[in-house]
C-alpha positions in Angstrom: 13.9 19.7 -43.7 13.9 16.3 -42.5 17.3 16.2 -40.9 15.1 17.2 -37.6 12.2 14.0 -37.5 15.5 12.1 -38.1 17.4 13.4 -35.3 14.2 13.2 -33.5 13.9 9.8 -34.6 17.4 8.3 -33.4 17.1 9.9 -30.4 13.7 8.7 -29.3 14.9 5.4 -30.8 18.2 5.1 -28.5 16.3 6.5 -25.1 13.8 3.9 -26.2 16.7 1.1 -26.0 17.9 2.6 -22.7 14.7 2.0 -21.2 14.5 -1.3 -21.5 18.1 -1.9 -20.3 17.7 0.4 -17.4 14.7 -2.2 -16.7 16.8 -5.1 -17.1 19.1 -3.3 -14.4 16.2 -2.9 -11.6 16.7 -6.9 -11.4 19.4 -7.3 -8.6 20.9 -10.0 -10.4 21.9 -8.1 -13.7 22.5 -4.7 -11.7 23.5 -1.1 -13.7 26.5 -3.4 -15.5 23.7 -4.4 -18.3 23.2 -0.8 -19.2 26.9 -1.6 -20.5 25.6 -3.3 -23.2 22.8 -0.7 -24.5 25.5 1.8 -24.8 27.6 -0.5 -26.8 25.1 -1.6 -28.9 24.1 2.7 -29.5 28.0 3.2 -30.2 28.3 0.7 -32.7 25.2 1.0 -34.4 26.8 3.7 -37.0 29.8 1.7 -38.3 27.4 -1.3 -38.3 25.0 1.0 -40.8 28.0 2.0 -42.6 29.4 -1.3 -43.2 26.0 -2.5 -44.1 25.7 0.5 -47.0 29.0 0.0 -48.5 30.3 -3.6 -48.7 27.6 -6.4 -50.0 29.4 -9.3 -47.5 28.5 -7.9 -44.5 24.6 -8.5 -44.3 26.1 -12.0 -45.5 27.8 -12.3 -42.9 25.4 -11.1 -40.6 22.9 -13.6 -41.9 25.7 -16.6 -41.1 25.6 -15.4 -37.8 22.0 -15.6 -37.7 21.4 -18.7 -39.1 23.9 -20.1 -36.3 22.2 -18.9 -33.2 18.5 -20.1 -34.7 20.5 -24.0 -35.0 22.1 -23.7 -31.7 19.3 -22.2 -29.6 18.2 -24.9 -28.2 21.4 -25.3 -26.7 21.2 -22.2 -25.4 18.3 -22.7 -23.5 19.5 -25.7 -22.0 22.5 -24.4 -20.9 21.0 -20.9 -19.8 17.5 -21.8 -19.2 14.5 -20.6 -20.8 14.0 -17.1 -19.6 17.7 -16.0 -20.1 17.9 -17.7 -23.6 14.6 -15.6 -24.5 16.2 -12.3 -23.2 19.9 -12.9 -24.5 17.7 -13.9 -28.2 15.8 -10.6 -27.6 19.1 -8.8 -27.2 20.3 -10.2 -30.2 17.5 -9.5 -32.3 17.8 -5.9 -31.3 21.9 -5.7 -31.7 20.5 -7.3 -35.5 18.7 -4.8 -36.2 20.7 -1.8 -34.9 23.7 -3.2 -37.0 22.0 -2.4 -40.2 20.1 0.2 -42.3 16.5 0.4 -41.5 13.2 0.8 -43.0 9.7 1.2 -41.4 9.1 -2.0 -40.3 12.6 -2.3 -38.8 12.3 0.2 -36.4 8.7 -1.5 -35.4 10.9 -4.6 -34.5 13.1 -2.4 -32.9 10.2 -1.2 -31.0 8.8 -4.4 -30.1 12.0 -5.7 -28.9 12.4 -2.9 -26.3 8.9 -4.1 -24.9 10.0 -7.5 -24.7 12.7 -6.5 -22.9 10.4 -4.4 -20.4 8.6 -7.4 -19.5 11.3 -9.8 -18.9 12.5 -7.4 -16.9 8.9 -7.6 -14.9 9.5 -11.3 -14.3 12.8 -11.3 -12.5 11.4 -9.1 -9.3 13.2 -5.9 -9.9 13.3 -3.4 -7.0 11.4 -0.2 -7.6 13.8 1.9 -10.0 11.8 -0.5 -12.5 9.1 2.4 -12.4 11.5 5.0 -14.1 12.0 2.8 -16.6 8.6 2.7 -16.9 7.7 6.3 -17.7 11.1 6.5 -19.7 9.9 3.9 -21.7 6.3 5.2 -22.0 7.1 8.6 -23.2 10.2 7.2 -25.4 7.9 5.6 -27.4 5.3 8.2 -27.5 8.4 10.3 -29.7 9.6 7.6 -31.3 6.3 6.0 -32.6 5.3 9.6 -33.4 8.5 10.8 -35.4 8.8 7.5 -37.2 5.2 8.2 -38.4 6.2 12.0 -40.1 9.6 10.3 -41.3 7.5 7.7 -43.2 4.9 10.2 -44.6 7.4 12.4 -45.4 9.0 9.9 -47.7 6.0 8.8 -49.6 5.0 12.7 -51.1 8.3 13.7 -52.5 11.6 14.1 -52.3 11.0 17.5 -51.3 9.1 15.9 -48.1 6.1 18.1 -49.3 2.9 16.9 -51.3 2.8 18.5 -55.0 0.3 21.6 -55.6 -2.3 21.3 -57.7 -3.3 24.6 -59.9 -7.2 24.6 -59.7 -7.9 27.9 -59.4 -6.2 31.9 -59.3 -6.6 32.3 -56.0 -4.6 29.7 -54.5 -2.2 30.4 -51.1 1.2 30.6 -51.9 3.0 27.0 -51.8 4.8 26.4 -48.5 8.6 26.7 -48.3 10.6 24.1 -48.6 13.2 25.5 -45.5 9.9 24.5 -43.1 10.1 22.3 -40.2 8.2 19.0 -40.2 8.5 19.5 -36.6 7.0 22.9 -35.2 6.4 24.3 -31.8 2.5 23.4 -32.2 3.2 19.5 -32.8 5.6 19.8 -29.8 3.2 20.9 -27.7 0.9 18.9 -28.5 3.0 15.8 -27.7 4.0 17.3 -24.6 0.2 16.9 -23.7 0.3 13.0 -24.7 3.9 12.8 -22.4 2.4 14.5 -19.7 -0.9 11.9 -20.0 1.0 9.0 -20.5 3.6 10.1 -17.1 0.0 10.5 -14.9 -1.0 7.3 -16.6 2.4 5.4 -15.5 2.0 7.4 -12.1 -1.2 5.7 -11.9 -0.5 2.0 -12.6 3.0 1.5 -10.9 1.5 3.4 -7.6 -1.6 2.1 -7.8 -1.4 -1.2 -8.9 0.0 -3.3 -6.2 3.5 -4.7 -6.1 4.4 -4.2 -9.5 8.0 -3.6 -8.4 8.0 -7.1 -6.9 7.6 -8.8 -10.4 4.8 -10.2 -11.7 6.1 -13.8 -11.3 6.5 -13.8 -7.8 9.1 -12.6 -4.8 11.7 -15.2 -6.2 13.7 -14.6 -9.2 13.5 -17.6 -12.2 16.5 -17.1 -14.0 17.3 -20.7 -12.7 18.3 -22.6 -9.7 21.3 -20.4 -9.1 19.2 -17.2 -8.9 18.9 -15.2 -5.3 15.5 -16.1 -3.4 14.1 -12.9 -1.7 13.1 -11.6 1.5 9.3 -12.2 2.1 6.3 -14.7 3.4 5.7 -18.1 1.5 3.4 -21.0 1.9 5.9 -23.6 3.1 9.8 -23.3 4.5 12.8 -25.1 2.3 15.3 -25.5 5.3 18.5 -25.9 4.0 18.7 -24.5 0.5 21.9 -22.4 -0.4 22.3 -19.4 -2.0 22.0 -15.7 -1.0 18.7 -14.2 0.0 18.6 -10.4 -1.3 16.9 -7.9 1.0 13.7 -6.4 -0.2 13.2 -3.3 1.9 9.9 -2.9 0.0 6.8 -1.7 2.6 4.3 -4.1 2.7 2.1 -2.9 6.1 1.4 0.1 7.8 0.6 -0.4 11.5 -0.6 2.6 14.2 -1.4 2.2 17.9 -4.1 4.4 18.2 -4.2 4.0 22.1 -0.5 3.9 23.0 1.0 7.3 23.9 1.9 8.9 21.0 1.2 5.9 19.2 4.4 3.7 20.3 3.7 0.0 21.6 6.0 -0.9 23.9 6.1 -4.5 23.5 7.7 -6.7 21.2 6.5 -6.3 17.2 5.8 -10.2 16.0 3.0 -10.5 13.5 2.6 -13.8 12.6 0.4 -15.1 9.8 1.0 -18.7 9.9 1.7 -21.8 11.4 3.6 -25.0 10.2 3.8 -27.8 12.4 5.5 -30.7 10.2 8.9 -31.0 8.9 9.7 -33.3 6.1 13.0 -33.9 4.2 13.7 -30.4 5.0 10.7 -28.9 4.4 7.9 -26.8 6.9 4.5 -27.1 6.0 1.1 -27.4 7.6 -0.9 -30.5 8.9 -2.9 -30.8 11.7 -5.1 -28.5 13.4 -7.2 -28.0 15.6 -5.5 -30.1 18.3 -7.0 -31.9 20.9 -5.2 -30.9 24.1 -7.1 -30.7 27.6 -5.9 -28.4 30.2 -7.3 -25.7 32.1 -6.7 -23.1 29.7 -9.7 -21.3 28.7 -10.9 -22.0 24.8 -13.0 -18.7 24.4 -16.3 -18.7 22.2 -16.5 -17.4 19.1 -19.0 -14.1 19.0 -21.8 -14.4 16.3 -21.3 -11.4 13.8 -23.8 -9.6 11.5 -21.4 -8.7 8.7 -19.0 -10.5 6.9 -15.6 -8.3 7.5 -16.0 -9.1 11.1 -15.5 -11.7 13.6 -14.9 -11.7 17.1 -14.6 -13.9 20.0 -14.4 -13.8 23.7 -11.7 -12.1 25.9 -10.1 -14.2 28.1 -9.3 -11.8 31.1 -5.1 -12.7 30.9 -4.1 -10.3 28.9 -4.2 -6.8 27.8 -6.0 -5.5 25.0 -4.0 -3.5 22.1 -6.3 -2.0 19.1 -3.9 -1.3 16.0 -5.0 -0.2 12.3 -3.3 -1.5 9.8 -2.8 -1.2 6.3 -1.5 -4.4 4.1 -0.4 -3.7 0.7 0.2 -7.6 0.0 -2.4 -10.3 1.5 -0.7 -13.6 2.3 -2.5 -16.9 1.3 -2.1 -17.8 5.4 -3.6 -15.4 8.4 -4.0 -11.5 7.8 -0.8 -10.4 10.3 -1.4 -8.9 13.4 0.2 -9.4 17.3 -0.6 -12.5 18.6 -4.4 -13.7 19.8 -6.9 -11.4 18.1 -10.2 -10.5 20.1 -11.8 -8.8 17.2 -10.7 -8.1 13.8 -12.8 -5.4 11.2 -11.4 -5.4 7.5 -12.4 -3.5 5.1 -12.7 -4.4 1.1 -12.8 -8.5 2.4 -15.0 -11.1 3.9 -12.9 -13.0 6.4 -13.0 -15.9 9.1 -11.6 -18.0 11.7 -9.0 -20.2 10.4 -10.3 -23.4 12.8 -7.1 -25.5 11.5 -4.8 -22.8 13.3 -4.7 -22.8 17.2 -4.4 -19.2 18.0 -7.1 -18.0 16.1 -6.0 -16.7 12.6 -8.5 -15.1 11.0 -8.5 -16.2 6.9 -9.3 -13.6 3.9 -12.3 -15.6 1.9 -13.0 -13.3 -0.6 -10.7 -10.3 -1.0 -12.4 -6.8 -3.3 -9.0 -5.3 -3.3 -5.2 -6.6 -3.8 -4.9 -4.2 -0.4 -7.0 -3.8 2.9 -7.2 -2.5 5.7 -8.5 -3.5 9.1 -8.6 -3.0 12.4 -8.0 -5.2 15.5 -7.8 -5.7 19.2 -5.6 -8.6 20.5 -5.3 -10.0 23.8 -1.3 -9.6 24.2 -0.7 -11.6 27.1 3.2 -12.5 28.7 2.9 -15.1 31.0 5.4 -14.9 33.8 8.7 -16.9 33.8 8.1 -18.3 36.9 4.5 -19.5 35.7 5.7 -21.6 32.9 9.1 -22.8 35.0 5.8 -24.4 37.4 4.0 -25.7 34.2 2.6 -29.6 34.1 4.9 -31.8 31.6 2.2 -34.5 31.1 1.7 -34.0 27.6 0.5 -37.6 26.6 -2.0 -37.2 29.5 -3.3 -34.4 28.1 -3.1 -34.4 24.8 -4.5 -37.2 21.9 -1.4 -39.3 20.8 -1.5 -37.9 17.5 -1.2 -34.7 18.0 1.4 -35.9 20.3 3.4 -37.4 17.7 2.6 -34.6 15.0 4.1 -31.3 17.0 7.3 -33.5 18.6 7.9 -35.4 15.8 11.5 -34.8 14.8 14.2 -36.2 11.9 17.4 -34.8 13.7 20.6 -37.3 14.0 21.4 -39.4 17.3 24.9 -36.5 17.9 22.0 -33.5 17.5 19.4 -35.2 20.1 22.2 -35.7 22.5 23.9 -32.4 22.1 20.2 -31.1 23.3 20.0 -33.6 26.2 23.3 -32.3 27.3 22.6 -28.6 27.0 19.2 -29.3 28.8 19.8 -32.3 31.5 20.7 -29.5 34.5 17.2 -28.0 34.4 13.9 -29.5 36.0 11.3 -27.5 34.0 10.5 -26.9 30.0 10.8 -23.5 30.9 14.5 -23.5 31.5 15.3 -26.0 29.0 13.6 -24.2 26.2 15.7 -20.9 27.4 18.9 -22.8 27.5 18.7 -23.7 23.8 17.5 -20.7 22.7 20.7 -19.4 24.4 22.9 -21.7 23.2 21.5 -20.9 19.3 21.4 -17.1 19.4 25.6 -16.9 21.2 28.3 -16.5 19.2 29.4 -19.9 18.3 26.6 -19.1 15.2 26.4 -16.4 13.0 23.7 -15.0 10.9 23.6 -14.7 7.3 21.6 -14.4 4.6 24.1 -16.0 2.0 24.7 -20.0 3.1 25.9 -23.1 1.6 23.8 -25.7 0.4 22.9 -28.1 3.3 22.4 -32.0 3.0 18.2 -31.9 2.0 17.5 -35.1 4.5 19.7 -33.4 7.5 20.0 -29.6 7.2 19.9 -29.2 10.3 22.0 -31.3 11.4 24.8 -29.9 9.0 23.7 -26.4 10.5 24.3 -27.1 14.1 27.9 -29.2 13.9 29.6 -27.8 10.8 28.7 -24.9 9.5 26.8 -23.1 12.2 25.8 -19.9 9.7 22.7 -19.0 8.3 19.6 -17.2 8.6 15.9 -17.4 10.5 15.1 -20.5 8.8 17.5 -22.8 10.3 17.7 -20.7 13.8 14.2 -21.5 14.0 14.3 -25.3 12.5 16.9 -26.1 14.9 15.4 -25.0 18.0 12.2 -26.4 17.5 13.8 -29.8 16.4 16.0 -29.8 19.8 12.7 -28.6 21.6 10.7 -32.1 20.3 13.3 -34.0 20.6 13.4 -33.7 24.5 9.7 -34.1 24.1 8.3 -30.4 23.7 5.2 -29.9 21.4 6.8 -27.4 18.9 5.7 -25.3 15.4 7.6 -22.5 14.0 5.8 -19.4 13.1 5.9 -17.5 10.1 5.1 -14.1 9.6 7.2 -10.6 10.4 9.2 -8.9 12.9 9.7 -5.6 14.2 8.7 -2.3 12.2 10.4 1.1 11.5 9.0 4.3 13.2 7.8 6.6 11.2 7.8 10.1 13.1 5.9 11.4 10.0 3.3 8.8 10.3 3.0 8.2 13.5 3.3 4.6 12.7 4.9 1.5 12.0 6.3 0.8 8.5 6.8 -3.1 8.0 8.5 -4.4 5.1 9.3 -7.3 3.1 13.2 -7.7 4.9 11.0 -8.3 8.1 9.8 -11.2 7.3 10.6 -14.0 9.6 10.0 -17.5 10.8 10.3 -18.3 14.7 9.4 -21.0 17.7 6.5 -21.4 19.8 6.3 -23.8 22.1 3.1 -25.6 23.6 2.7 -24.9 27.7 -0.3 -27.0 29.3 -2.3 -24.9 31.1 -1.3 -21.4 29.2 -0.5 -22.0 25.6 1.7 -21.1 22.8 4.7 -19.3 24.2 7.4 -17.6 21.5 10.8 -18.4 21.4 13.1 -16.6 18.9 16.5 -17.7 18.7 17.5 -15.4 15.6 20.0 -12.9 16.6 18.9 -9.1 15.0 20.3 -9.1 11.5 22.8 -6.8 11.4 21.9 -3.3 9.1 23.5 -3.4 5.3 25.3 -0.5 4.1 23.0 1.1 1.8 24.3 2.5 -1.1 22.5 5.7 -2.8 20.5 3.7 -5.4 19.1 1.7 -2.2 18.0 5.0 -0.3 16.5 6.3 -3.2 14.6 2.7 -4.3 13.4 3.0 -0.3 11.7 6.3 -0.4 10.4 5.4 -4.0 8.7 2.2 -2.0 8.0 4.2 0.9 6.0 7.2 -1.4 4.1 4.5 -3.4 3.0 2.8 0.1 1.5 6.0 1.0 0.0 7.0 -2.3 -1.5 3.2 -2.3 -2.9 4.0 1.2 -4.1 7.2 0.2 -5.6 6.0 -3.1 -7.1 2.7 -0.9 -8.6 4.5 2.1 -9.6 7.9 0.5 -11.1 6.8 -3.2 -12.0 3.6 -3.0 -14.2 4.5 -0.3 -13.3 1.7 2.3 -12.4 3.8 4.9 -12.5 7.7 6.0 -12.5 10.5 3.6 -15.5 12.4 2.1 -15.2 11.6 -1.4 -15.0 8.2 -1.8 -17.5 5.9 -4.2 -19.9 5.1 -0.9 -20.5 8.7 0.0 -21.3 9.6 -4.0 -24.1 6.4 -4.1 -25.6 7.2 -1.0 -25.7 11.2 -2.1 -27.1 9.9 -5.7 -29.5 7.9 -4.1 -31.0 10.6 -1.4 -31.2 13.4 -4.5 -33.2 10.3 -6.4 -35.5 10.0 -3.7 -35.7 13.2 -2.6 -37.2 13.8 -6.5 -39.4 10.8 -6.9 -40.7 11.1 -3.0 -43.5 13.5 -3.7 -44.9 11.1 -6.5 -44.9 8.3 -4.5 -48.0 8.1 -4.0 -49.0 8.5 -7.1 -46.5 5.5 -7.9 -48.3 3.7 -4.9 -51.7 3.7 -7.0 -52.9 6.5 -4.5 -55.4 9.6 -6.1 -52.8 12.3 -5.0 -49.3 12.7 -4.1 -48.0 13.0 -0.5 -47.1 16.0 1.3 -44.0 16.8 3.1 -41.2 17.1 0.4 -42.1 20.9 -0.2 -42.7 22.9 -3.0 -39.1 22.3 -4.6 -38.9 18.5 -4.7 -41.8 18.4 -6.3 -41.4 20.8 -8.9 -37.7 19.1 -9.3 -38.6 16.1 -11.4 -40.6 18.4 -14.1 -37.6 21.4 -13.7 -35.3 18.2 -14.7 -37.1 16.8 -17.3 -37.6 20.6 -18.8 -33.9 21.4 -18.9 -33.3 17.9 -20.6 -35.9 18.5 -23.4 -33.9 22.0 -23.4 -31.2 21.0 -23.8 -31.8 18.5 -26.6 -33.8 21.4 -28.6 -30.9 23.5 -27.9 -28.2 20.9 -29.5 -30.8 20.6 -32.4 -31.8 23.9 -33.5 -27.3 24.7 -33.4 -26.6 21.9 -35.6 -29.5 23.3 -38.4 -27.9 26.8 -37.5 -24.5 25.0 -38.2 -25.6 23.6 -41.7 -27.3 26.6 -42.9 -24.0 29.1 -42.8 -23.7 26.9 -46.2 -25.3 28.5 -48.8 -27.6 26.7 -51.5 -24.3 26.0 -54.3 -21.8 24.9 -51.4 -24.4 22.3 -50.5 -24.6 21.4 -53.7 -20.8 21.2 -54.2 -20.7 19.4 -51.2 -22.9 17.0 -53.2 -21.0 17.3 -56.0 -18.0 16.2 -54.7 -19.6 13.1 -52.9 -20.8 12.4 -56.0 -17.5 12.4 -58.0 -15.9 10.4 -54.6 -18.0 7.6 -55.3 -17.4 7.6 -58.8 -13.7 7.4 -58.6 -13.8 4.6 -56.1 -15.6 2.7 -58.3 -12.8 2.9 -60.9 -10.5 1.8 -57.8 -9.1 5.2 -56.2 -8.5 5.4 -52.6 -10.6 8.6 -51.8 -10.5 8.6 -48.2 -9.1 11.8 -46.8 -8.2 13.2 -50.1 -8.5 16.7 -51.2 -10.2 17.8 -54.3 -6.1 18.2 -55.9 -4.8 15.1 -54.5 -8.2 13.6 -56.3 -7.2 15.2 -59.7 -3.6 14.0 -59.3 -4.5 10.3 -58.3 -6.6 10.1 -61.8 -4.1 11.4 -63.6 -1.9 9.0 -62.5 -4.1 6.4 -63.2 -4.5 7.5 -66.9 -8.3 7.4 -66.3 -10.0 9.0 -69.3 -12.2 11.1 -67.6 -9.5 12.8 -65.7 -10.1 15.7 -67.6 -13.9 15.8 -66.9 -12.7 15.1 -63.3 -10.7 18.1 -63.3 -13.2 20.2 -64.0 -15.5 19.2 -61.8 -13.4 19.7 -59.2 -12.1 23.1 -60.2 -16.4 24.4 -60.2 -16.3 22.4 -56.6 -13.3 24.6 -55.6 -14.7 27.8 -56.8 -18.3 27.2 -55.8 -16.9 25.6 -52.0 -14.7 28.1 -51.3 -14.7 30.7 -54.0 -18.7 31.3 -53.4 -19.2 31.0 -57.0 -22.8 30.2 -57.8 -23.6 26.8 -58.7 -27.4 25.4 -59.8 -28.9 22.5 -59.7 -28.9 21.4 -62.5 -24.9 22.4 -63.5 -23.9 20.0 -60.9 -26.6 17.3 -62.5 -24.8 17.6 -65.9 -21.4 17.5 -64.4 -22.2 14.1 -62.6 -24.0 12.7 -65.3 -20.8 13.7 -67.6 -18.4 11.9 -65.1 -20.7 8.9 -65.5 -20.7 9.1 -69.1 -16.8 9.8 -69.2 -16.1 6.4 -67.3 -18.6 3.9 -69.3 -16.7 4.9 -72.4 -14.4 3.1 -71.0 -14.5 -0.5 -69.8 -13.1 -0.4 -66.5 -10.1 -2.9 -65.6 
């Protein structure tokens, strides 16, 4: 009988182990060879059991083994680090376990080791497959948990894996054969249920909850210095460090044209978010702001704004307008991306600003309701003409304060690097031109792009990138152009935020995601601005294998079912039945009710007039149906109680009454039957067992046999319990 909640058991067990691998094997750096392991570790776990049954040396030996990783751990994590020493201890603790017979708490370990295992996994920013491990885990351990629980009461009734009958009256049911099933088609359904809730429930937090396939640690693996940085947006820029930068294809915005023909923009896609405007030992950060340049460029006024999710400013006139809606699933820490020069920006679910430090009019999240929003905005896209900037004043320390000066051309390049930029630039009269030329030079075929490069001298990346190894990604393309630029004395930042977006025919928008992240140039112009400069070639597409295209349109579905969830429940924006539409409806129907009384709540003599003849007869028709409802619920539950005639009550009291009794002679009565009562005081060698299984047998027959019982039979057989156990000094 239970060779099934065994079988059950093991297999629940091993999916459970296979879970957690499989989530080990969402993190690009371990890949599907780590599911390797969990099958090993399944195939060997029976002659490890075996071996463990039969020959006394090999838990010894086992323990030896044991005792040598606890001295030598800290070795390990030195060597390893701390997060891979915890998972490869983790791994061991479950190979431990699997290599020997086990009992309850055992499998518990087991168990608990698995979870570990899930969130380590969670930490090393595993791409979205993560969320089938998820719901393989989650329903796993609904079956496992579950079977465990039968296995273990199963073993404490019997061998037979049944409890013992006890004869208390004639007319007993038959016992049950011992051929059942602990498992029938009832329990399994029932746990379907639970599966089926715990899937919706998994559905639920890996959809809903934002990047959870990202890792919960960040976009940037930790499993050391060696580990692969990741595609996305970050606070600063480390020029110059090697390794290999792994795509994330993960959607992170959602942009549509509203007012383009069938909702394509035909300009370029940049979104930037933020500025950095000061290079040191190899790193981009952020340090001045607002700068103090005079030209004749028009500094439009900031619009005054009623609400807090909006701000606006004045048009300039030079450019045209473009309204876009966009949805972003991940806020940066710098400005919400959008193209360039923002008129007007909505969001909904945050209260948001000008960013002052950041010439080009950011706009800052202050406070953010949501780990998504969505908002809407109208930038000025303006493209100034070529010949326009070729004819653009170079008097920068004219017009600008010296600091500033210093700040956006300030440069740490090496003497061959400066001249290598006078040379490429000394034919041209304008900034125009010589910006061009170098962008040029950068983005031909002497350089090629990369995500996986060396590790570059930290004091002159640069440097290294342009004369010797001439590879690399965005980061250096855009370092070494605006270097160049400020070293021929051109005000220069780089830009970080994304480029391009996918089509999406289906959505009629842009999809953005995290391998679109980008950093590139803008260069200062007196008299028209910021103008972009990209010298980054367009990285060339990966072969995707299957498990890539299928991870996609996971990320893809979950952007979509994040929107929907966002824009349609939430209640931010559109929909019907979202959270604002049911307050206001629950606070019309309140004052619809309480509006004919008003007057009445006003201190007036009468109430007023105009809700009609229903609202006010709603508030008493309300309160009627309540008080109708509670009389209702009453009189049931005394209907309920009476179906029991007068000796079941008293049985029922009876049996109380012998409950409490026992427990004071130190039986555990809770959920016991009247038999499993008689047989725990006969194994207790109480003396009044005998008295105790009378009792009981008049409760059976008067409880369920309808046998009459008075009140004052069950008064004697109380009071003969009581006088049965103070015979007796209790121990």
């Amino acid at each position: 009988m239970r060779k099934s909640i065994d079988r059950v058991l093991k297999l629940s067990t091993a999916a459970l182990i296979m879970s957690s691998f499989l989530a080990l094997a969402s993190a690009p750096m371990l890949g599907l060879e780590i599911l390797l392991l969990g099958l090993l570790l399944l195939a060997l776990q029976p002659l490890g059991e075996s071996l463990d049954r039969m020959f006394g040396w090999y838990r010894y030996c086992t323990t030896a083994v044991t005792a040598l990783l606890t001295v030598t751990l800290p070795l390990w994590i030195l060597s390893l680090g701390l997060l891979p020493a915890v998972i490869a201890l983790i791994v061991y603790i479950m190979a431990h376990k699997l290599a020997h017979q086990k009992e309850r708490k055992d499998y518990f370990h087991l168990f608990l080791m698995c979870f570990l295992l899930l969130v380590a996994a969670c930490g090393l920013g595993p791409e979205a497959v993560i969320g089938l491990a998820m719901l393989c885990f989650l329903l796993s351990a609904v079956w496992a948990l579950l079977s465990l629980q039968i296995r273990t009461e199963a073993a404490e009734v019997g061998p037979g894996g049944l409890a013992d009958i006890i004869g208390l009256s004639d007319r007993e049911p038959a016992p049950t054969s011992p051929s059942a099933s602990l498992l029938d088609w009832g329990i399994v359904r029932s746990v379907g249920a639970v599966c089926f809730a715990t899937a919706l429930l998994t559905a639920a937090l890996f959809f809903g909850m934002p990047r959870v396939e990202a890792g919960l640690f960040g976009r940037t693996n930790i499993l050391g210095p060696g580990a692969a940085q990741r595609t996305g947006l970050g606070d600063s820029v480390e020029v110059g460090r090697g390794g290999l930068i792994e795509i994330d294809r993960s959607p992170v915005m959602r942009v549509e044209f509203p007012d383009s023909p069938d909702g394509q923009y035909a300009g370029e896609l940049y979104w930037p978010s933020s500025t950095m405007d000061t290079f040191t030992a190899g790193v981009w950060e952020r340090l001045g702001g607002p700068y103090a340049i005079r030209d004749e460029r028009r500094r439009p006024n900031l619009l005054p704004a009623n609400e807090s999710n909006v701000v606006a400013r004045e048009p300039t006139g030079r450019g045209q307008q473009v309204r876009q809606i966009i949805y972003l699933d991940d806020v940066p820490r710098g400005g919400l991306p959008c193209l360039a020069s923002p008129l007007r920006v909505r969001c909904e679910g945050a209260t948001v600003s000008w960013n002052r430090e950041e010439d080009g009019y950011f706009v800052q999240v202050d406070r953010l309701r949501s780990s998504s929003i969505s908002y809407e905005v109208v930038s000025e896209v303006e493209i100034p003409a070529a010949s326009r900037l070729r004819e653009a004043r170079q008097d920068y320390r004219q017009s600008m304060s010296g600091q500033d000066y210093f700040l956006l051309t300030r440069h740490s390049l090496q003497e061959r690097t400066v001249r290598l930029a006078q040379q490429l630039t000394e034919r041209y009269d304008n900034l125009y031109d010589k910006a061009r030329a170098l962008e040029v030079w950068l983005g031909s075929d002497r350089f090629v792009y990369t995500l996986d490069t060396p590790e570059l001298p930290r004091h002159s990346p640069v440097d290294a990138f342009v004369f010797e190894e001439r590879r690399g990604h965005c980061q250096l393309y855009a370092s070494a152009l605006a270097l160049m630029l400020r070293s021929i004395g051109v005000p220069t930042r780089v830009v970080s935020g994304y480029r391009g977006g996918e089509w999406s025919q289906a959505d009629k928008a842009y999809i953005i995601s995290r391998d679109m992240a980008h950093l590139w140039v803008e260069a200062y112009f007196l008299d028209h601005g910021w103008v972009t400069f990209d010298p980054s070639p367009q990285g060339t597409e990966d072969a995707m294998t299957p498990l890539g295209r299928a991870q996609m349109a996971i990320a893809r579905l979950q952007l979509r079912l994040r929107m929907f969830w966002y824009q349609r429940i939430i209640g931010y924006e559109g929909g019907w039945f979202t959270l604002t539409w049911l307050k206001d409806f629950g606070a019309g129907i309140f004052s619809w009710t309480l509006s004919p009384y008003s007057g009445w709540l006003d201190d007036n003599s009468a109430p007023r007039n105009g809700a009609g003849i229903i609202s006010f007869l709603a508030l008493p028709g309300l309160l009627l149906v309540l008080v109708g409802t509670a009389l209702y619920l009453w009189f049931r539950r005394r209907a309920q109680q009476g179906t029991l005639t007068d000796g079941q009550r008293r049985a029922a009291l009876l049996f109380s009454g012998m409950r409490r009794v026992l427990r004071r002679r130190g039986i555990d009565c809770e959920r016991k039957t009247a038999g499993e009562l008689v047989s725990a005081a006969r194994g207790a060698s109480l003396p009044e067992s005998p008295v105790v299984a009378d009792a009981l047998k008049i409760y059976n027959e008067a409880r369920f046999g309808n046998r009459p019982l008075g009140k004052t039979q069950a008064k004697l057989l109380l009071k003969s319990i009581r006088i049965a156990q103070r015979t007796v000094p209790s121990r």
